[in-house]
C-alpha positions in Angstrom: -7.1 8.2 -19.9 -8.9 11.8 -19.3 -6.9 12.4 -16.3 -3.6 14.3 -16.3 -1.8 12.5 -13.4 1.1 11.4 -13.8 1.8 7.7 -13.8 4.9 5.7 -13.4 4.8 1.8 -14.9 6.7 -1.0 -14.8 6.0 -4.2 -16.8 6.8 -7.6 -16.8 9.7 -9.0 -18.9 9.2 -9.2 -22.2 8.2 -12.9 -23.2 6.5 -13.3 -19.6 2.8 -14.0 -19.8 1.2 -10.9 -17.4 -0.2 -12.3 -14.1 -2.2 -8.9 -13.0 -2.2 -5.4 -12.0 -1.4 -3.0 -8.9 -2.6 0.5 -8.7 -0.1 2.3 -6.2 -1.3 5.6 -4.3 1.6 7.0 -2.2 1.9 8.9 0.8 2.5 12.3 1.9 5.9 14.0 -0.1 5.8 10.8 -2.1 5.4 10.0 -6.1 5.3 7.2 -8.0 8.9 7.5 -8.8 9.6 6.6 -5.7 8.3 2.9 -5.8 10.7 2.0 -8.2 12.5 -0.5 -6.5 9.1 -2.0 -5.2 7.7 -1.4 -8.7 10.8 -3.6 -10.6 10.8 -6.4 -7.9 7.1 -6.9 -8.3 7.1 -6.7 -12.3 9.7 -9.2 -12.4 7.0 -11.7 -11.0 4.6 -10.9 -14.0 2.4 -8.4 -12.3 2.0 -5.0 -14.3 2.8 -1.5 -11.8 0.8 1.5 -11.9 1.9 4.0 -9.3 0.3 7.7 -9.1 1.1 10.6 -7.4 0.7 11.8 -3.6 -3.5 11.7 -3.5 -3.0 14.8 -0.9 -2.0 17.1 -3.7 -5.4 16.1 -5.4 -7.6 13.6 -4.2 -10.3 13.6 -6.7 -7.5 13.2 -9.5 -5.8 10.7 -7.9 -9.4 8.5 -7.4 -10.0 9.5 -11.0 -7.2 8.0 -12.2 -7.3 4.8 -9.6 -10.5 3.7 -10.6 -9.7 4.7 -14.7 -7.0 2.0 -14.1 -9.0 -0.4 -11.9 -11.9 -0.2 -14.7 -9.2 -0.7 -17.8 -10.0 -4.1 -18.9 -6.4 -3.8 -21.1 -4.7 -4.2 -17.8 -4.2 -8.0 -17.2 -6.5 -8.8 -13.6 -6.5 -9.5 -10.9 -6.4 -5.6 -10.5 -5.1 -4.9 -6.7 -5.2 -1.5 -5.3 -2.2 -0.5 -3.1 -1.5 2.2 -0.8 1.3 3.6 1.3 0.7 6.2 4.2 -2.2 8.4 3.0 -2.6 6.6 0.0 -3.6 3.3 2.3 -6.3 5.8 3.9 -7.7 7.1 0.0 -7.3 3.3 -1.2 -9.1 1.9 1.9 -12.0 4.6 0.9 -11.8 3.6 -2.4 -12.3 0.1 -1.8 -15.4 0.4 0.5 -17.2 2.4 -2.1 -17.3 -1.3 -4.2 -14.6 0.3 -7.1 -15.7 -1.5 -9.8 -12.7 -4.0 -11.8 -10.9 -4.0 -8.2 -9.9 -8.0 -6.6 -8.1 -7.0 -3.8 -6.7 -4.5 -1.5 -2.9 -3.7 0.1 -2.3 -1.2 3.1 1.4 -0.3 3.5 2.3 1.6 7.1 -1.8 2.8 7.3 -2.5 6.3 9.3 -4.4 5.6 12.7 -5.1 9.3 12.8 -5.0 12.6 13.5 -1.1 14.0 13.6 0.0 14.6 16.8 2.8 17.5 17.8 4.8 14.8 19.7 4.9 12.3 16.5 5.8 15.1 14.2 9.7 15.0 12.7 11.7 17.9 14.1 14.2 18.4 11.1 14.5 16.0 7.9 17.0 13.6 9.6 14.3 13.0 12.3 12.2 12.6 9.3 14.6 10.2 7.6 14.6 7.9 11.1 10.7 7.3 11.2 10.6 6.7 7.6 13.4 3.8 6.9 16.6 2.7 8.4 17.7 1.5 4.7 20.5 3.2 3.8 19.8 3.4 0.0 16.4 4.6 0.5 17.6 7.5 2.8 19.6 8.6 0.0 17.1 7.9 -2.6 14.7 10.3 -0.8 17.4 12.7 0.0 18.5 13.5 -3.3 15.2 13.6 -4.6 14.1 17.0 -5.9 10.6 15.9 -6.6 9.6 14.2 -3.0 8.5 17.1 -0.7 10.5 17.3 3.0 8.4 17.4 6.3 4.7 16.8 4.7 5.2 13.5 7.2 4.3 16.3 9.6 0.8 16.7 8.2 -2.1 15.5 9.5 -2.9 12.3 7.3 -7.0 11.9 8.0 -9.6 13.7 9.9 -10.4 11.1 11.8 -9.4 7.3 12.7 -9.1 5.1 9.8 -12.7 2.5 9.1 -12.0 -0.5 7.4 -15.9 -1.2 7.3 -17.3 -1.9 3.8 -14.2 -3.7 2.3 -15.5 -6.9 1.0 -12.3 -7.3 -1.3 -9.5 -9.6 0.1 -7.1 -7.4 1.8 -3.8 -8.1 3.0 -2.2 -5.1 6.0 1.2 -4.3 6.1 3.5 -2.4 8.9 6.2 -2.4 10.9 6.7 -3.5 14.2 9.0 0.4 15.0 6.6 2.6 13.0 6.6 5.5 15.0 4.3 7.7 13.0 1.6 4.7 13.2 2.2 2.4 15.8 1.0 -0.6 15.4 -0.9 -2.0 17.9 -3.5 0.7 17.0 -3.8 -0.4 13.2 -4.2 -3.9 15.1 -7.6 -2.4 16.1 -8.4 -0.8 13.1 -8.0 -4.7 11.7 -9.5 -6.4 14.6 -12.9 -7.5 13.4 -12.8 -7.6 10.0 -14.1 -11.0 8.3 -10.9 -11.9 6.1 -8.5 -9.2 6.9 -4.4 -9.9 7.5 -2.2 -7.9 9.4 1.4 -8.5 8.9 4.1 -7.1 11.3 7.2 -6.8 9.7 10.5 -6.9 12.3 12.3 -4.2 12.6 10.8 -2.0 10.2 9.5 1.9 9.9 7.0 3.8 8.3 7.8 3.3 4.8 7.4 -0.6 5.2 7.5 -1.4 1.5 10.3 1.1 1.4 12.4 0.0 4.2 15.1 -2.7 5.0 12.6 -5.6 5.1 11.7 -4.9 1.7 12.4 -7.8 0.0 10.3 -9.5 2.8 7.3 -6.9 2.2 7.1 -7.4 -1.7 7.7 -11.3 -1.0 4.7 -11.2 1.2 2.8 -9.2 -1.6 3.6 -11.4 -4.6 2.3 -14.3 -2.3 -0.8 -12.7 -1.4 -1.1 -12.2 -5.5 -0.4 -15.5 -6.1 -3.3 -16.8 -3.9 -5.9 -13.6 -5.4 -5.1 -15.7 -8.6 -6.0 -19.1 -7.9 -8.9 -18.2 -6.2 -10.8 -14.4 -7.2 -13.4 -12.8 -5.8 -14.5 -11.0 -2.8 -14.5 -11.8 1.1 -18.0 -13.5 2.2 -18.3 -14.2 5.2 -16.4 -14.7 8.6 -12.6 -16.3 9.2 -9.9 -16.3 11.9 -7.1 -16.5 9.2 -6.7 -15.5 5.4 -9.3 -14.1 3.4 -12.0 -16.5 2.7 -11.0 -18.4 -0.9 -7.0 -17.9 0.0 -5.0 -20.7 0.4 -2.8 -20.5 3.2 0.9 -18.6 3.3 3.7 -18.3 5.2 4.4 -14.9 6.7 6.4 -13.6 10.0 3.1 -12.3 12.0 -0.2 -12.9 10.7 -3.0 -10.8 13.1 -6.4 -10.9 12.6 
């Protein structure tokens, strides 16, 4: 790989027969390192993990890397792009560009905007609340040297997120408390867009694959995999549920 980001993996049990691919871009203060837990849980299933670095620190890099990854016909497909935070703004821009080698798209706790002074953590314990409320991801985060304290403060995207140009399956998810993106506004940024789902997750913060639903959130992903598999290929056309192609699944909100 010509690019010198750093990439954290985590593969499916030896003697399991690979059943595809995620490419994880993180959010502001993040790395890869960080979606271990995520990264384990969803390996376990068969599906190979790829997580980067925070895109904010370099965006080109980061999209380098992505779409070396998306491309690399060694990794098992379907090849699904995921991103927290900012990295579900840079994978959202990455998928309406048509990334070649890419079958589907995740968006973990996506940015509806600008930051705002009165969303903005005062200290890292305020920090800490809008994140999670999961006790062993607080102290994951806070003795972690490499994640970077208050860049949750930093304005995540010029401008209001556009979904427009994803033709990909793509599957939403954020929680019902996330204070840094509320969610009735993602619920516009989704409103309209042939195949999309939105899933609410009760009870949960900013850093929905990160937070005390998490066993929910990556249950809902591997699902969502499951049903890329049977059925590839991108959205055409129209639908008031799933992705067109997807067979149904059970979820705890489903908004389209």
């Amino acid at each position: 790989m010509s690019s010198a980001q750093p990439v954290h993996s985590w593969d499916e049990p030896a003697g399991i027969a690979p059943r595809g691919t995620l490419v994880l871009l993180p959010g502001r203060g993040e790395h890869g390192g960080v979606y271990e837990r995520f990264g384990r849980r969803i390996s376990a299933d068969g599906y190979r993990v790829r997580a980067l670095g925070d895109a904010s620190s370099g965006p080109e890099a980061i999209a380098e890397t992505a779409t070396e990854l998306l491309r690399d016909e060694t990794l098992p497909g379907p090849r699904v792009l995921v991103g927290s935070d900012t990295g579900a703004s840079h994978a959202a821009r990455l998928a309406a560009l048509g990334t070649a080698g890419l079958d589907g798209l995740i968006l973990a706790g996506l940015p509806t905007g600008p930051g705002q002074a009165e969303t903005a953590a005062s200290d890292w314990e305020d920090e800490l609340e809008r994140r999670t409320a999961c006790p062993t991801h607080r102290g994951r985060l806070t003795a972690d040297p490499a994640f970077r304290r208050g860049a949750l403060a930093g304005s995540p995207a010029p401008e209001s997120p556009t979904l427009e140009g994803i033709s990909v399956p793509l599957l939403g998810l954020h929680g019902t408390e996330d204070t840094v993106s509320p969610l009735d506004e993602v619920r516009r940024a989704f409103r309209g867009l042939p195949g999309a789902e939105l899933v609410s997750l009760a009870d949960t913060r900013h850093d929905v694959l990160n937070d005390v639903t998490h066993r929910t959130a990556a249950a809902t992903v591997v699902l969502f995999l499951e049903r890329l598999r049977l059925a590839p290929g991108p959205a055409s056309g129209p639908t008031s549920g799933p992705a067109p192609g997807l067979a149904p699944i059970a979820v705890t909100e489903t908004l389209v």
